[in-house]
C-alpha positions as CSV (number, residue, x, y, z in Angstrom):
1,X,-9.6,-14.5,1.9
2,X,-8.9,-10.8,2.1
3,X,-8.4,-9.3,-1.2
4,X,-6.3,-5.9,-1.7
5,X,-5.7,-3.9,-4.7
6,X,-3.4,-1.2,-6.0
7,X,-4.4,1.3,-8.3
8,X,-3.6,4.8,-9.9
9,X,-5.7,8.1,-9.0
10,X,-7.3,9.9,-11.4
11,X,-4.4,11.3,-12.6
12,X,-2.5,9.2,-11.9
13,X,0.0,10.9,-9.8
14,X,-0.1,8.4,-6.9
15,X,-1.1,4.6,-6.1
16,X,-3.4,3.7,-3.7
17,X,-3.3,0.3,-1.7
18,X,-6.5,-0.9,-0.3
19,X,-8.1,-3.9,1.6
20,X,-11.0,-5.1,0.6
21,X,-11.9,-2.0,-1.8
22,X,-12.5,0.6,1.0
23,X,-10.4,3.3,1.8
24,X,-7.4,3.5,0.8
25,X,-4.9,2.3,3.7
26,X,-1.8,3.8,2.0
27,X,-1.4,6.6,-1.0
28,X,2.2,5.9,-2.6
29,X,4.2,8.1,-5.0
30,X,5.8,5.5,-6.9
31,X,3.6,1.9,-8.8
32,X,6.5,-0.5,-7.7
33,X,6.3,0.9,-3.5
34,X,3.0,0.8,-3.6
35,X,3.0,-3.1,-5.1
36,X,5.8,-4.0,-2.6
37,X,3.9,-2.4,0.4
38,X,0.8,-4.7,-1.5
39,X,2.6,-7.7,-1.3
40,X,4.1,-7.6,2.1
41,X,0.5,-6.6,3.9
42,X,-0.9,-10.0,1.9
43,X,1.8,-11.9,2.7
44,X,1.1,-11.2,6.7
45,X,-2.3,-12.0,5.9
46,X,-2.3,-15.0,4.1
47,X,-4.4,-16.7,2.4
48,X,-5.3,-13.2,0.7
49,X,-5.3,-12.2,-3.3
50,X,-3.7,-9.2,-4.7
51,X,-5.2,-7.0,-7.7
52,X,-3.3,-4.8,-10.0
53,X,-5.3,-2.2,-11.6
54,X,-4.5,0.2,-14.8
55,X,-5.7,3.7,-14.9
56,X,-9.4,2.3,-16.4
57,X,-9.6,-0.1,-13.2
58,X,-9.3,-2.9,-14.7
59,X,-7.1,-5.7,-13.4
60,X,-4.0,-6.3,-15.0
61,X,-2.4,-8.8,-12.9
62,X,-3.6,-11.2,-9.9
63,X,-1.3,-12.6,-6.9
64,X,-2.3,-15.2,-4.7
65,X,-0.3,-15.3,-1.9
């Protein structure tokens, strides 16, 4: 199962989506593109989990997809 996460950077100015918790694949501007972006690569790659992370890195909410 690959796993992907989205979360903040430092100051959280931008959103980072990442696969498997190694570089970033994509840096987004806005929280809700860089879920939807998120979503749609886990989707494709199903079975695969999604992570949302807060500013402290801790997960917030979990997807399955």
């Amino acid at each position: 199962m690959k796993k992907y996460s989205v979360a903040p950077n430092v100051d959280v100015t931008g959103w980072f989506v990442k696969l498997e918790d190694v570089a970033p694949e994509e840096v987004y501007d806005a929280k809700d593109d860089a879920i939807a972006a998120a979503e749609k690569m886990a989707k494709e790659n199903s079975p695969s989990l999604l992570e949302i992370l807060d500013k402290h890195h801790n997960v917030i909410e979990e997807k399955r997809y």
